[in-house]
N, C-alpha and C positions, 0 to 999 in steps of 0.2 A: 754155360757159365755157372758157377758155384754160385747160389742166390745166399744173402745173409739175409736171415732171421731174428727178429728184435725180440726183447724182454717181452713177457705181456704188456698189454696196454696200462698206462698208467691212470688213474685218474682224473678228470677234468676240470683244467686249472680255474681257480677264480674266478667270478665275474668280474670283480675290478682288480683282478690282474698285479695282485702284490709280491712284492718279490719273497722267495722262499723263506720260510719264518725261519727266524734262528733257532738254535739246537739247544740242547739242556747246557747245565754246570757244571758238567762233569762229572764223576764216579759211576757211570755204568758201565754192568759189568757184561754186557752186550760188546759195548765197546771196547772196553780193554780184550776179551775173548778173540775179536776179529783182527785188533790189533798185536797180538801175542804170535797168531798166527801168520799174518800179513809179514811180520820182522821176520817169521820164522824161513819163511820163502815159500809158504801157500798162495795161492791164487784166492783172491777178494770173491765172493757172493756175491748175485747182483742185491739179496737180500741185505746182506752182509756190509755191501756199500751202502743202501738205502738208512741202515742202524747208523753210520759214521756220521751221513746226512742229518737225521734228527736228530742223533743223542753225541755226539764228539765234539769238545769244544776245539777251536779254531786250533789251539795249541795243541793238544792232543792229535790231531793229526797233521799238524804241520810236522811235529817231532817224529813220528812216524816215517813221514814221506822222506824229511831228511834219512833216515836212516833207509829206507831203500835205494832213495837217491846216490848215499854214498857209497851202500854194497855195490848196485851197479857202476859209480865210476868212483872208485877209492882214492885217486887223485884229488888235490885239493884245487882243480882247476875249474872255468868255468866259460865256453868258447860265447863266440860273438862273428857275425860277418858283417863286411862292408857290402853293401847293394845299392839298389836301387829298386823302385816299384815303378813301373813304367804301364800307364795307362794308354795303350793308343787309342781307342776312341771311349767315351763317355755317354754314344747314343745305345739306348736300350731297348729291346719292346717291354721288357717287363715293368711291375712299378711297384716293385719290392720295399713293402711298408716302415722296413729299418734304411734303407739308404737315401740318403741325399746329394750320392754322386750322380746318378742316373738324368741323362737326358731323353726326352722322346725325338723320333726322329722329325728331322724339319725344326725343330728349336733353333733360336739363334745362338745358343750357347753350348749345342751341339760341334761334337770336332771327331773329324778323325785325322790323326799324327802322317805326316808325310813322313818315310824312311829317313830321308835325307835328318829329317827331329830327332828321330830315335836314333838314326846316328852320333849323332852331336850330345845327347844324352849321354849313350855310352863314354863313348869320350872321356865327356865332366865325369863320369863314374872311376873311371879307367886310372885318370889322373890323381880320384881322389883315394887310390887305392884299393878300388873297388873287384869283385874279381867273379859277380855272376851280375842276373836283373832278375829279375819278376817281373813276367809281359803277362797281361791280363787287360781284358777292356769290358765292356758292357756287353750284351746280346745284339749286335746290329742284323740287321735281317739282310740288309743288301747289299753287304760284304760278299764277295763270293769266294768260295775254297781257295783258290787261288792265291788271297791276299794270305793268308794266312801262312801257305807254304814259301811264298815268295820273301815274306815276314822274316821268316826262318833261316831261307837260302840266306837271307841277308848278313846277319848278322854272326853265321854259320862262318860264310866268308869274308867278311872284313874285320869280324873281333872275335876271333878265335879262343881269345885267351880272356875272354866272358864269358860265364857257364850259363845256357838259355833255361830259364823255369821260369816253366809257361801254362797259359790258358786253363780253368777252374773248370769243375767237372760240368758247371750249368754248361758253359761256351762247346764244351766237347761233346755232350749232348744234343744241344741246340745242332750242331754241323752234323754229325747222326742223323738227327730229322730229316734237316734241310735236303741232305744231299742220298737222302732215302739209302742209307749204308746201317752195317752195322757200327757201334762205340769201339771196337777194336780195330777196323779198317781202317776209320779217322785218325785212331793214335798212332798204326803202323804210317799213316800217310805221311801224318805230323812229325813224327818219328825218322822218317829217311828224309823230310824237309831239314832237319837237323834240333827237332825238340829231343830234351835233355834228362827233363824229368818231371812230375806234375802238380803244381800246387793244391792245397786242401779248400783252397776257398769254395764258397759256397755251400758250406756246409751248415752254416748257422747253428740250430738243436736240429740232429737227427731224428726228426719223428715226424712223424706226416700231420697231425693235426696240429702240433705248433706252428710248422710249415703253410699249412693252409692258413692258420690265421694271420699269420706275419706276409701271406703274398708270397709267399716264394717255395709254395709245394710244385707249380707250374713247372718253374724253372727246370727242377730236378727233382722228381721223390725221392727218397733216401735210398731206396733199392738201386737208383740209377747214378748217384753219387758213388755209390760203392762199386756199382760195376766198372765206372769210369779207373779209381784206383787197382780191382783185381786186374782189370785187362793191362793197366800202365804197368804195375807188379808183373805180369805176363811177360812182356815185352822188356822186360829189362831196364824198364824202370823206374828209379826210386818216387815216391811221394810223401808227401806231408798231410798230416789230417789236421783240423783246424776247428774249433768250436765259440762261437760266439752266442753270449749266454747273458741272463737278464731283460729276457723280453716277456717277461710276464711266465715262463716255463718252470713247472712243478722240479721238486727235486729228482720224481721215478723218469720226468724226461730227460733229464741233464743224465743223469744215470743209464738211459737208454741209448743215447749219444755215447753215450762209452762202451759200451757194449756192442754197439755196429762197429766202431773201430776196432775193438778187441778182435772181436770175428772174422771181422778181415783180414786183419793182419798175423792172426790162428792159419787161416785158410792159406795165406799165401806164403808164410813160415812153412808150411805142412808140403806146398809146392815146389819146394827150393827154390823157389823166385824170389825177384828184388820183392819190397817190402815198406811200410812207412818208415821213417829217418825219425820224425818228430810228430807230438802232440803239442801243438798254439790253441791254450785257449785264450779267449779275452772276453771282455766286458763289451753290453750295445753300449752305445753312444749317439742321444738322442736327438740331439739340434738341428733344426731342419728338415727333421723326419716327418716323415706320417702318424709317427708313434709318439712323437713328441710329447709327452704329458698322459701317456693314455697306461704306462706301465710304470712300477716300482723299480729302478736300475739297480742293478748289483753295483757296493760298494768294494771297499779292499777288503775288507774283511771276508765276505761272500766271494771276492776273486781268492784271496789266499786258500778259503779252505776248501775253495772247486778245485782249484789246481793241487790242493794236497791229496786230495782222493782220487782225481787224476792220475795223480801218479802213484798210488799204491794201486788202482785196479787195474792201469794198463800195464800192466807186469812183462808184457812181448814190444812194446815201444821204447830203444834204446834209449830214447831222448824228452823231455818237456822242457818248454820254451816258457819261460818269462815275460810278460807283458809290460815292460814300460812306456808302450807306445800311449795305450789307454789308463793305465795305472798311475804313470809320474814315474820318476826315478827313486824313490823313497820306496814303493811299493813294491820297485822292481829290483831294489835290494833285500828288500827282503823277502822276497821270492827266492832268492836262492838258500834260505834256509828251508823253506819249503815243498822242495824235490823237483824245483829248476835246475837243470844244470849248462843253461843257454838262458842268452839274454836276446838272440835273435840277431837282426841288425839293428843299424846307425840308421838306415833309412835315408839315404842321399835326399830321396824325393817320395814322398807319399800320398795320396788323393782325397782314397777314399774315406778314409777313417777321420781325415783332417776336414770332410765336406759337411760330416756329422758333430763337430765341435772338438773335437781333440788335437790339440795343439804342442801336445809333448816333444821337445825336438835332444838328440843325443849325438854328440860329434864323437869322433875316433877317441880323444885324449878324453872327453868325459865318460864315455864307456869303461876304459880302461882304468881310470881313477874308481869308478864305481863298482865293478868286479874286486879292486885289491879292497879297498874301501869294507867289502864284504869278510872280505879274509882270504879268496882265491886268487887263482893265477888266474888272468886273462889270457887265452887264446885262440886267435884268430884264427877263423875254419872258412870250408866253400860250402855250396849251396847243400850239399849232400849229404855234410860228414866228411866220410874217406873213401865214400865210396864210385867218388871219380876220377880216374887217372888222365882225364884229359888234358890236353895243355890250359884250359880253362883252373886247375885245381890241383895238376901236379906239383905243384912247389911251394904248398902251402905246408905248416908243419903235420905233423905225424901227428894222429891223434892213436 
């Protein structure tokens, strides 16, 4: 396996844990330099990003991102899917310091979904014009391989014309361990059970000492997050990388988190193999948590100009996503001047983000009103892009 390799180590965040200080007023000429460049179609510094971080004000590189944003898709459109998030179980052994979805095993408030649920799910999805799901659950331990492919089979064969994206790199790991294999055998297994293509979660800040302190270096180190996507890249197919940011993490980590994705998606560009579709970042969300009160939360502001750097340094990422799950709908219009050019889904059903205080809800026609609202076209896409011709995603428009 092609190992990724991270920036140097950054320095060691805060004791009380403040979120990233804001940047200058503007006029440096560091920053216009990197940004002359960046418009020009150079690739970003990881120094170079670090400069945008301290000295660029939020506009300044918002205006930026839009303009790579628009190089890469010159249309004045801006896609959106209908889904669903589908949790089959919520028992976990981990106790991952940012979630408050997590149950331990033997809780009374512990569950795991009978097929026959996640049928009926689909369904309500199907009906509501929905046209893939996001299956993801907790780490249960005494699940066995089994459920997992039969999971698959299932829904492989009764809703064909559902695209399946599935299981986050911790749960593919975890089955790795369990079943003493290697991360490629699981996904080949998972793979001819009928998995589709592989979600980014769990990714949180790619860096192992934020990881450790946030409880969820265990789950997955960052090395093994990424091997989980090169092998899915392998195998033909696509994923998503995802960053959830404001847990108390320095700007050279958020920046390191970019830079593991870059390199992967370098690595597997370089392989002719499939590849990430999209970069999702968003904001923690602290109610309920273990962290509750213990860190500084990234505001919009701090969301906008993460996502604006976002998207000038990952310059090999066709796509960034929009958050108005955790942002509002305000925020997440104005995201798309910001080098969004997806708002993600409507979200039929969502768990985990909602267990942590966020309660943002967006139906079909308010998506749609909020994309023109912006100035774009709305257009409905599948779970990949285009890069699924299956009956799950064939007859969706051309992007």
């Amino acid at each position: 396996m092609s190992t990724v390799s991270a920036a140097p180590l950054a320095p060691a965040a805060s004791a009380i844990l403040p979120n990233a200080p804001v940047p200058g007023l503007g006029g440096s000429r560091r920053v216009a330099a990197a940004l002359a460049r960046v418009r020009g179609g150079a690739r970003l510094t990881f120094d170079e990003g670090l400069t945008l971080f301290w000295e660029a004000t939020v506009l300044e590189a918002g205006a930026a991102a839009d303009a790579v944003r628009r190089r890469k898709h010159p249309v004045d459109r801006v896609t959106y899917q209908v889904d669903r998030n589908i949790n089959y179980t919520n028992v976990c052994i981990y106790r991952c310091a940012f979630c408050a979805f997590y149950r331990p095993a033997g809780d009374a408030e512990g569950y795991v979904l009978p097929f026959e649920e996640i049928g009926r799910k689909v369904e309500e999805t199907i009906a509501l014009g929905g046209t893939g799901i996001l299956l993801q659950g907790g780490i249960h331990a005494e699940l066995p391989f089994s459920f997992y492919e039969e999971m698959l089979s299932f829904l492989r064969e009764k809703y064909p014309q559902v695209h399946r994206h599935a299981f986050s790199a911790p749960e593919i790991h975890f089955l790795a361990k369990k079943e003493k294999t290697t991360i490629a055998d699981v996904l080949a297994r998972l793979q001819k059970a009928g998995l589709q293509s592989v979600p980014g979660g769990g990714a949180e800040i790619l860096e192992d000492e934020v990881r450790k302190r946030i409880w969820a270096l265990t789950k997955a180190p960052t090395l093994k997050w990424a091997e989980v996507h090169r092998e899915a890249h392998r195998l033909g197919m696509p994923t998503t990388a995802t960053m959830m940011f404001g847990v108390g993490e320095t700007h050279e980590q958020r920046l390191q988190h970019f830079d593991v994705v870059r390199r992967v998606q370098d690595a597997s560009l370089a392989d002719g193999v499939e590849s990430f579709t999209a970069f999702i970042p968003w904001t923690f969300q602290e109610e309920n948590t273990a962290m509750d009160g213990t860190v500084e939360t990234a505001g919009g502001t701090d969301y906008l100009r993460t996502l604006a750097i976002a998207r000038l340094y990952l310059d090999n990422v066709p796509h960034v996503q929009g958050s108005w799950l955790t942002q509002g709908a305000k925020i997440g219009s104005v995201a798309m001047s910001f080098g969004a050019d997806d708002l993600g889904s409507i979200m039929i059903e969502e768990n985990v983000v909602a267990a942590a205080g966020s309660h943002n809800k967006m139906g079909e026609e308010a998506m749609l009103a909020l994309i023109r609202d912006a100035g774009f076209t709305p257009v409905k896409r599948g779970t990949v892009y285009e890069r699924c011709q299956e009956a799950c995603c064939r007859d969706l428009p051309a992007l």
